[in-house]
C-alpha positions as CSV (number, residue, x, y, z in Angstrom):
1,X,-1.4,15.7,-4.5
2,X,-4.5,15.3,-7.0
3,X,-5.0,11.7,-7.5
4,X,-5.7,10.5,-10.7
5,X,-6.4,6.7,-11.7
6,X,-3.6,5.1,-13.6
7,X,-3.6,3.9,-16.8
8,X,-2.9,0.9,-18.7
9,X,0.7,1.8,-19.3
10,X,1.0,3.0,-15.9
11,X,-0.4,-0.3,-14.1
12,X,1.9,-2.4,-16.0
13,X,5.1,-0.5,-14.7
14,X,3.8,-0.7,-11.1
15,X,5.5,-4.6,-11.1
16,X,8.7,-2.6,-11.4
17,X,8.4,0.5,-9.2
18,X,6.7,-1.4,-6.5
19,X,7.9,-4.9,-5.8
20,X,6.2,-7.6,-4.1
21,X,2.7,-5.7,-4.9
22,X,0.1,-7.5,-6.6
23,X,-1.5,-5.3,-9.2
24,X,-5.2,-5.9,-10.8
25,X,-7.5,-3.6,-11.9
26,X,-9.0,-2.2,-9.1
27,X,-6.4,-2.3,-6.2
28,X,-3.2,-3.4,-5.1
29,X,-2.2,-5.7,-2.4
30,X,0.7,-6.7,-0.2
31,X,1.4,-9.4,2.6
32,X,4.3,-8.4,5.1
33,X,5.3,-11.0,7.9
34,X,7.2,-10.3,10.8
35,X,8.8,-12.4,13.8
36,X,6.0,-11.3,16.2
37,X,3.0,-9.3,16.6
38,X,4.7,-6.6,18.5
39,X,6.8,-6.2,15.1
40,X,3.7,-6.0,12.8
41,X,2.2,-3.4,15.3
42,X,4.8,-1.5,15.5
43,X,4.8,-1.7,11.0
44,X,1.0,-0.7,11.1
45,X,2.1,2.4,13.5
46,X,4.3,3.6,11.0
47,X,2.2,2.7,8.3
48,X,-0.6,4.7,9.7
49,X,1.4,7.8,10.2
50,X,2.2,7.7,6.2
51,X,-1.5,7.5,5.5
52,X,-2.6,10.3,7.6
53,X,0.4,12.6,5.6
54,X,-1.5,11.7,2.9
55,X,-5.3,11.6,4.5
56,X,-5.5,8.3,2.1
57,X,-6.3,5.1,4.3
58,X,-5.7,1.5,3.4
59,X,-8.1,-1.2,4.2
60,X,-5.5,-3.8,6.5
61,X,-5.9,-6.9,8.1
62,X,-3.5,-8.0,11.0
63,X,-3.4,-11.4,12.4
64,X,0.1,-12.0,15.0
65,X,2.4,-11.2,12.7
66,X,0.9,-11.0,9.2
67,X,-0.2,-8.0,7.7
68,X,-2.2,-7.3,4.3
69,X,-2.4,-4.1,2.9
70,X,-4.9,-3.0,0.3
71,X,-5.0,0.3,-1.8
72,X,-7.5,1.6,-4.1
73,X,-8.8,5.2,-4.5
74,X,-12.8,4.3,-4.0
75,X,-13.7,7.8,-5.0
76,X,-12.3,7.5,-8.6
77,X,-12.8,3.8,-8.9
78,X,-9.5,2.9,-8.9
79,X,-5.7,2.5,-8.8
80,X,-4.2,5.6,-8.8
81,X,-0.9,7.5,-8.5
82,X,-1.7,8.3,-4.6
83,X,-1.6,4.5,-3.9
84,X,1.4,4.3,-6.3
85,X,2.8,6.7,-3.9
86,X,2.0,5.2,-1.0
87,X,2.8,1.9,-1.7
88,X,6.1,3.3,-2.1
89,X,6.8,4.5,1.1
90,X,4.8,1.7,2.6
91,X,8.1,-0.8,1.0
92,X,10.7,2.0,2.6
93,X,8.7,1.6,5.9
94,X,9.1,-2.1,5.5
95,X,13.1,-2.7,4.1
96,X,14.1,-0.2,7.1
């Protein structure tokens, strides 16, 4: 997949393809909680699997059972459609 950074349009229907995703301009973010930490490891396994598919790595933060996820595609300055995409399946990971 070539990334490419999203446009205007593109950013605005981000609200509606990836819920509970905050959007600005130059990343998105997401908090997941969990019962325990074993559960928010177990997440961030998953997680990490995805990201290596797509050799594109968030930058995380994991305290017990919190975890925040942040995408942006340094290299083009941006939000693009690979963090689109993996925000995506980051949500399937997380409503399984």
């Amino acid at each position: 997949m070539e990334p490419y950074i999203l446009q205007d349009e593109e950013l605005n229907e981000l609200v509606v393809k990836i819920p509970g995703w905050e959007i600005n301009s130059k990343q998105i973010q997401r908090e997941f909680n969990f019962a325990n930490f074993i559960e928010a490891f177990a997440f961030m396994t998953k997680v990490a699997l995805i990201c290596e598919k797509y050799n594109h790595h968030p930058y995380w933060e994991n305290v017990y059972a919190k975890v925040i996820i942040k995408l942006s595609t340094h290299d083009l300055g941006g939000i693009t459609n690979l963090d689109q995409t993996l925000a995506l399946e980051i949500n399937k990971i997380f409503d399984q």
